[in-house]
N, C-alpha and C positions, 0 to 999 in steps of 0.2 A: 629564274626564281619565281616565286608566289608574291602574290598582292591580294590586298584586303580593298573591297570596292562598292562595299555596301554592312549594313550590318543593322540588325534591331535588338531591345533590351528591355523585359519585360521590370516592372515590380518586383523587387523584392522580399516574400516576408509570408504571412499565413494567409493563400489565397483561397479563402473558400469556396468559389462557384466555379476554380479552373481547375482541370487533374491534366493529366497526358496529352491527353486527347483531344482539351481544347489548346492546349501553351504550345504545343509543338506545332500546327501547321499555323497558327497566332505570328508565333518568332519567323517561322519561313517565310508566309504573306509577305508581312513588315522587311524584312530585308532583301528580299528580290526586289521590290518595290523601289527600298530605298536606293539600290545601287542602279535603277533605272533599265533592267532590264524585265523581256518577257518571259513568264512560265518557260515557255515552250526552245528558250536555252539554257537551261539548265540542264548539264549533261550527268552529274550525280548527286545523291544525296548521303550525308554523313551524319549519323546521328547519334550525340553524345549521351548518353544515360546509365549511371550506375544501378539503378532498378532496386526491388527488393522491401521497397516501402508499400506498393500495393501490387495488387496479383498480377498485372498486366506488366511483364518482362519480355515483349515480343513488340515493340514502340514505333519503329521505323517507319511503317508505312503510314503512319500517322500524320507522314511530311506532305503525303499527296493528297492530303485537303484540305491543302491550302490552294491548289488551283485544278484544275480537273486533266492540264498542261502535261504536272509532275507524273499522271499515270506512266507505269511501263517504264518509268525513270528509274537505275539501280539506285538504293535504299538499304544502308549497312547500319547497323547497331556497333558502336564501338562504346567499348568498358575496359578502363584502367583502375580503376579505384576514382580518387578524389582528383587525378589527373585527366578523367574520361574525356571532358570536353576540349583538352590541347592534344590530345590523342586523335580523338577524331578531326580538328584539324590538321595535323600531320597528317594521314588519312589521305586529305582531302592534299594537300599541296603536293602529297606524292604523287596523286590521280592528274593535276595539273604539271608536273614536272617532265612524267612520262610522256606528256602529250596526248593519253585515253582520254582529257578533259579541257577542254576550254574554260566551263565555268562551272564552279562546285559549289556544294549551297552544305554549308554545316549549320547544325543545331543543336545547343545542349541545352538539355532540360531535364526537372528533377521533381515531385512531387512529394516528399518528405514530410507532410504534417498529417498525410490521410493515414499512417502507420498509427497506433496507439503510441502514448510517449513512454509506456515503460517498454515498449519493442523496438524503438529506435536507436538504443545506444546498442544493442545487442543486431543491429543491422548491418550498423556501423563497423562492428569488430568482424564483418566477411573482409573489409578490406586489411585483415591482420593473419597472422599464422592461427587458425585456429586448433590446430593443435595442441599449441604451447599457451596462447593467450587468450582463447576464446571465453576463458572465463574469467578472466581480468575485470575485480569489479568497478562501474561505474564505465564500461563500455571502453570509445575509443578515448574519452577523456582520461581515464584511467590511467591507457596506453601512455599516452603523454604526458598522466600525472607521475608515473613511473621514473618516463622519460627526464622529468623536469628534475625528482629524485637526485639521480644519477648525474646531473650536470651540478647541480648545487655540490653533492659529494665533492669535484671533482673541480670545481671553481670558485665556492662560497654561494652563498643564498643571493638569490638574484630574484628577487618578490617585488623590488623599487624598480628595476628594470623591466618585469614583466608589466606592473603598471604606469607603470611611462609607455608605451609600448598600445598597449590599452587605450590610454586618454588622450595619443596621441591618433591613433585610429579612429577613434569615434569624436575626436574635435573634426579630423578631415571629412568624418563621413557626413557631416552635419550639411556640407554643398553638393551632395550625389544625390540628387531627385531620385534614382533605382533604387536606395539604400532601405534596407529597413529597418534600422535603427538609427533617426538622425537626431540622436542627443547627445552632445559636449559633459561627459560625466564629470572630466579634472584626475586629476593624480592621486587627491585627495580619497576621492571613493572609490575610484581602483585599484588603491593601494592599500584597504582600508578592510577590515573582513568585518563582517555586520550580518546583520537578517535577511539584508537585500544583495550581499555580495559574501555569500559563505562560500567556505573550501566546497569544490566539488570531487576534486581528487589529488591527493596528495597536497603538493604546495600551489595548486592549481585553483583560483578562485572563478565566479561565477564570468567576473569581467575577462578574464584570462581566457574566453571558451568562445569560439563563431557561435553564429547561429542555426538551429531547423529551421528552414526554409524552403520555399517552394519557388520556382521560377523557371523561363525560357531566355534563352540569346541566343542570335543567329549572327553568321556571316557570311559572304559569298566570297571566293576567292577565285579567282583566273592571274594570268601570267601576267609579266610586269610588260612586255610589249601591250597585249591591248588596256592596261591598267592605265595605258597614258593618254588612252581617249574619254577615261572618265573624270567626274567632277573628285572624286576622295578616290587616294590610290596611297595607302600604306603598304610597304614592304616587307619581307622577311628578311632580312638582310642575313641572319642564321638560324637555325635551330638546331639543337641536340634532344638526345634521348636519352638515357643512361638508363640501366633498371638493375638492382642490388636485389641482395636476397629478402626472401619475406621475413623467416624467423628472424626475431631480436633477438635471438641467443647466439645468430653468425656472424655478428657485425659490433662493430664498438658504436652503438647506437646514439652517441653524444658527439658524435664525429659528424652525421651527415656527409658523409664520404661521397654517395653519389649526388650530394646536393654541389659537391666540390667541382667533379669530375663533368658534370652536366656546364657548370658554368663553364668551366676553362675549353672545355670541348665548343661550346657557341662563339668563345672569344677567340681560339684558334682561326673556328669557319670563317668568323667575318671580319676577322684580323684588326680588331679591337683591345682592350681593355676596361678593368672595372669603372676606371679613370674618366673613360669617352662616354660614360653612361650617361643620359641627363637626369633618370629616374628611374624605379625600379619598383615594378606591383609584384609581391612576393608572396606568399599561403601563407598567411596566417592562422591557418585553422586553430590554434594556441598559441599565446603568446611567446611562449617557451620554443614555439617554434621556428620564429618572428627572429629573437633570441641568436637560436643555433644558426642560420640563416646568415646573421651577419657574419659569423665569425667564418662559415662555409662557402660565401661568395668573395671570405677574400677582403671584406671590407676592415676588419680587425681581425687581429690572431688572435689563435683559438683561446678561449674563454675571457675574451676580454671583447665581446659583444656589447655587453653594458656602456663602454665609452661613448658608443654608435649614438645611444639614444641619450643617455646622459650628457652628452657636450652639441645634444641637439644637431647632429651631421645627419637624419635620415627625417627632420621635419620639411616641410614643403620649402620653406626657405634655409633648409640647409644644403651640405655640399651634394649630397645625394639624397633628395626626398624618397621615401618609401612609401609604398600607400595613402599617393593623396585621393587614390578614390576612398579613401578609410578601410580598403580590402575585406578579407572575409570578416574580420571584424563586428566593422558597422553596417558593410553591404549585405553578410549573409552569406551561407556557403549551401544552396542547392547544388549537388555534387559534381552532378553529368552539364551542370549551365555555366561554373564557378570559371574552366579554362579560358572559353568564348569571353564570359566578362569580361577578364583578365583584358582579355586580346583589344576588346572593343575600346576600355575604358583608358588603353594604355595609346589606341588608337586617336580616340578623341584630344588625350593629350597631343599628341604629335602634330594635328591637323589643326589646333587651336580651338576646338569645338567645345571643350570641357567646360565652358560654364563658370562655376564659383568654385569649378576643383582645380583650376585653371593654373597653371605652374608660373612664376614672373621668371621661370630661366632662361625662356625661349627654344622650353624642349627639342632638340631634333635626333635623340638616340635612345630609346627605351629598352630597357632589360626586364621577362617576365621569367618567372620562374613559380613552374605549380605542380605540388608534388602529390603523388599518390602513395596510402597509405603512409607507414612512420618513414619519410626518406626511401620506400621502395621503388617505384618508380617517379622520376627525375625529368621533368622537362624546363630546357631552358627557348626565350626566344627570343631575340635582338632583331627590332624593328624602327624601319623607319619613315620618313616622306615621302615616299617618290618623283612627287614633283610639287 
């Protein structure tokens, strides 16, 4: 199996003096570094990036300068949607599975604010059928305000549950130094529709929505034998992939069906349960999402998600905390960076490193899960300590 044995994390948020080309070989540097080893073992590079926000859609080689080492090192661009960066991790564990790799250096990163902001929600919907939705207004928000639609239909108005959800995100995110939004808004204003928090789509309000964002995260990963010579060595203990259709018109799109299949498929590999989890960073990209999620991993039956957050079972001190880094939420969702995150910050828990996001359960089984576009690609990933 695969091990996590280094890992960097930029900022968060509207970075104006960084594009591609300086975050990407920034995040490489910083996590070779940190995991202690030289350029010059690094046997590949994986590079997370959804692209499409500025004209340079060809990023990769961007990794080899961060040492002069990485030259002639193979250099892949991997894109899934809003999953690209556990993509290109997979990627990379496969390249270490086979043996073609001892040590693999993944990066995702995302430049998202150098777009104008009325082209950015219309960027967004490449990760949707554009055939059927590509004009869905008000973008991917749209997509999910749609989505959120059809679940209310179909369970009752859940606008309390999406702002619990919300203020529960952005209380947590208020101890993640990466974050770019660390303010404690309350229930109150999340739940609450006003000037500063209007419908953006459908029953979907402004706090209900991640952020544009720009940002880098890296990791390096090699096999769990030499992972036990170093200082930090998280494990893959599983991973799944599931991928569903794109069009929403093939799928009962309130089902998150592969968000089902993705988990049970991880919980098979590592012969687990929801049960053994100690936490779970899960895609928030909308709250609504957040939402389906509980009811799709299992935690409540179907449409009865709401209990989750209402009887407080996914707060940091509940049975199962969800996003105590405050997730895309409060951290922000740069696309191709958001899996890496995931990875690193579900990492930090497990190693004790997290700081003031710091879990009192005595984390030692994490579950991520980060999906690309609505529920179409599916990745789950259960990690742990290795020593």
């Amino acid at each position: 199996m695969t091990s996590i044995i280094g890992w960097s994390h930029s900022q968060f948020g509207k970075l104006e003096d960084q594009d591609l080309e300086d975050l990407i070989p920034m995040a490489a540097k910083a996590a070779v570094e940190d995991a202690g080893l030289e350029f010059k073992d690094i046997d590949a590079i994986y590079v997370g990036n959804f692209g499409g926000f500025e004209k340079q859609t060809f990023p990769a080689s961007f990794a080899l300068d961060a040492d002069r080492d990485l030259v002639f090192k193979p250099a892949t661009r991997v894109e899934n949607a809003c999953a690209t960066g556990t993509a290109a991790l997979n990627m990379g564990a496969m390249d270490i599975e086979s043996k073609r790799s001892r040590f693999v250096l993944v990066v995702g990163a995302e430049k998202m604010t150098i777009a104008p902001g009325r082209e950015i929600g219309d960027i967004l919907l490449n990760a949707s059928h554009r055939k059927t939705e590509g004009d869905t207004a008000g973008g991917f928000a749209g997509v999910f305000g749609n989505i959120a639609d059809l679940y209310f239909q179909r369970y009752g108005d859940q606008s309390e549950a999406m702002a619990a959800i919300a203020a529960k995100n952005h209380a947590n995110g208020v101890e993640n130094p990466y974050a770019q939004l660390r303010k404690d808004f309350g229930f109150e204003f999340c739940n609450t529709v006003s000037d500063k928090n209007p419908y953006v789509a459908g029953p979907i309000r402004r706090t209900d929505c991640s952020l544009v964002s720009d940002g880098a995260a890296a990791i390096v990963l090699t096999d769990d034998e030499t992972a036990m010579n170093f200082d930090k060595a998280v494990r893959f203990k599983a991973t799944a992939h599931v991928q569903d259709y794109l069009p929403l018109n093939k799928r009962d799109i309130v089902d998150f069906e592969g968000c089902t299949k993705a988990w049970a498929l991880a919980h098979e590999r590592a012969g687990t349960t929801l049960e053994d989890l100690s936490f779970v960073e899960t895609h928030d990209c909308f709250t609504i999402a957040e939402l389906i999620q509980y009811d799709a991993m299992g935690l409540t039956e179907k449409g009865q998600g709401f209990r989750a957050i209402k009887e407080g079972w996914t707060l940091k001190d509940g049975k199962l905390p969800v996003n105590p880094s405050g997730g895309l939420k409060s951290k922000g969702h740069p696309i191709g960076a958001t899996g890496v995150s995931m990875h690193i910050m579900a990492s930090m828990q497990l190693l004790g490193e997290a700081g003031g996001m710091q879990l009192d359960n005595n984390p030692e089984l994490a579950g991520i899960f980060n999906m690309g576009g609505a529920a179409v690609a599916n990745y789950v990933s259960i990690l742990e300590r290795l020593k």
